[in-house]
N, C-alpha and C positions, 0 to 999 in steps of 0.2 A: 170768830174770824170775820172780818171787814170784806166787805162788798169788794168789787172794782171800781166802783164811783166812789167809795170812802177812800181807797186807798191813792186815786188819782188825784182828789183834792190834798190828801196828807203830801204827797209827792210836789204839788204845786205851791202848797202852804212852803216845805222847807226850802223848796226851789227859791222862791219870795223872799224868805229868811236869811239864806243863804249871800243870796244878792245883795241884800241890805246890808251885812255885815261885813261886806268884802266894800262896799263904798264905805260905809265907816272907816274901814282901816284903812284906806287910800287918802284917808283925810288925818288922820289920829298918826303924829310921831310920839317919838321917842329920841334921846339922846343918849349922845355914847359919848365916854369921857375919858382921857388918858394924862396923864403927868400933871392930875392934880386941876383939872381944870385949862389946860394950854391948848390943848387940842379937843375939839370938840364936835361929835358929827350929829346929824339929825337926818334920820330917818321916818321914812313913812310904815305903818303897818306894814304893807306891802312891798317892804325893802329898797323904797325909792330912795336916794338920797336929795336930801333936802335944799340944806347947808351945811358947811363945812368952817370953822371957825377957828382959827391959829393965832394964837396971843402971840403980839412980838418978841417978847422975850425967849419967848419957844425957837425961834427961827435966828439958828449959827449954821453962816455960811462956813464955817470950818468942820461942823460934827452934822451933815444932812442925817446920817445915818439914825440918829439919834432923832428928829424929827420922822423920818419914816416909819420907824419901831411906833413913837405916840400917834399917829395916824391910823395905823395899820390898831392897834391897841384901840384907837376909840372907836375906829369901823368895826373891828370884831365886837365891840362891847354893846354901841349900837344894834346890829345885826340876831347879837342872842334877842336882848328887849325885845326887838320885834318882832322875831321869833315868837317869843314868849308870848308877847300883845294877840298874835294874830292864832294861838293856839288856845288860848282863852276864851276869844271872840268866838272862836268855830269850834272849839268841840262840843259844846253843847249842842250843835247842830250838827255836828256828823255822828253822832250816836257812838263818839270813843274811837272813830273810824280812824286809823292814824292816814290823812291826805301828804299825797308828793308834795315837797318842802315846807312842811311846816314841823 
């Protein structure tokens, strides 16, 4: 068994780690992609949005509906990746521990 000074360094080391990987992901996206490429969103590890990107062709002032469905489609598709990104990044550093939203 580890001392208290072994275990307060361990504590500070993942402290360290932890931080570093959480500015990583603040910096590292991902994209999300819906109707083939039209609608396109970029996110941040940390679910920021980035850009958002709408090919013309996408955009009929007669069927919006249909543009919302591809938005909503590349957000959600976006959002899992970074999910995913940001769950890769950190379990190794939570010891399997499942954290609030990720």
């Amino acid at each position: 068994m580890r001392n208290f000074g072994d275990l307060q360094k361990l504590a500070q080391k993942m402290q360290a780690d932890m931080a570093k990987a959480q500015d990583e992901l603040a910096v590292a996206t991902v994209e999300g992609t819906a109707g083939g490429g039209a609608v396109v969103v970029v996110l941040t590890g940390t679910q920021e949005v980035k850009e958002v990107r709408i090919k013309k062709d996408a955009v009929d002032p007669d069927d919006v509906e249909t543009l919302q469905d591809l938005v909503r489609a590349a957000l959600t598709d976006a959002l899992t990746k970074s999910k995913a990104l940001a769950a890769e990044r950190l379990g190794g550093l939570t010891g399997g521990l499942k954290l609030p939203g990720l």
